[in-house]
N, C-alpha and C positions, 0 to 999 in steps of 0.2 A: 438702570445703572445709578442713578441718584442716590441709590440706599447706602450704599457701596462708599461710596464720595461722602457722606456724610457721619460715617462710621469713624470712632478712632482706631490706628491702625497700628498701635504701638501693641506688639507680641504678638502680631498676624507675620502668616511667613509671605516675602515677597522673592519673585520670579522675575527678571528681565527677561523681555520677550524679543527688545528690539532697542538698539541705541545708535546712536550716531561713531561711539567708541566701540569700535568690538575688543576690547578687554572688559566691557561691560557686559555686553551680551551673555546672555545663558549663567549669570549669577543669583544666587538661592539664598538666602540665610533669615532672621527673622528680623523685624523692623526695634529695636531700639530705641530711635529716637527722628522726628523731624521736628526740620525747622523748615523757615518758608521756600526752601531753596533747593533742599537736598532733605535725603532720608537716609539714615545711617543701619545701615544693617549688621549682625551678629551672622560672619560666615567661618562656622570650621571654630570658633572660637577667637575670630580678629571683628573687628569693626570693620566695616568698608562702607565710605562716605559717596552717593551714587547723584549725583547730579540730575534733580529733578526734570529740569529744561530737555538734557540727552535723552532719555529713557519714555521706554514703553513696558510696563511691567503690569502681572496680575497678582491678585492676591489669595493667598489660601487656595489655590489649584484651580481657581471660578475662571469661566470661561471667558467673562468680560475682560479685557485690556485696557488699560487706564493709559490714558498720553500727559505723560509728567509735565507736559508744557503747558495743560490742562489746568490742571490744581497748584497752579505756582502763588500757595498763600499759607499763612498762618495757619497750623493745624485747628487752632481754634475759631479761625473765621471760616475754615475751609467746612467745619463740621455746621454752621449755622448757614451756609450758602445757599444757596435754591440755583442749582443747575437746569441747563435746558436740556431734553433728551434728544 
């Protein structure tokens, strides 16, 4: 899973799988933009700003599930991190 986690994610499509808001849940579009908080997805042609902390989402259809509460950093520190599996 660390490969994943250390990857940039900006123009990968992302999937929520699971959130604390279900008006999040089951939302699709392509990742835009993060910051250390949130990731900003392109859905349908709007922006929607998905609160990292809430969310459990995949990327590009992979079967891993990433827990947003997980990677609450800087895309740039996030990509140099060293996860534990």
């Amino acid at each position: 899973m660390t490969g994943i986690l250390n990857m940039p994610w900006i123009g990968r499509d992302l999937e929520v799988v699971k959130s604390f808001d279900p008006t999040y849940h089951g939302r699709r579009g392509i990742i835009v933009e993060e910051t250390q908080r949130t990731l900003i997805i392109s859905e349908n042609g709007r922006n929607i700003c998905l609160p990292k902390q809430e969310i459990d989402f995949r990327l590009d259809c992979d079967d891993i599930i990433i827990k947003g509460s997980f990677v609450l950093q800087r895309s740039e520190d996030r990509i140099h991190r060293k996860y534990r599996s």
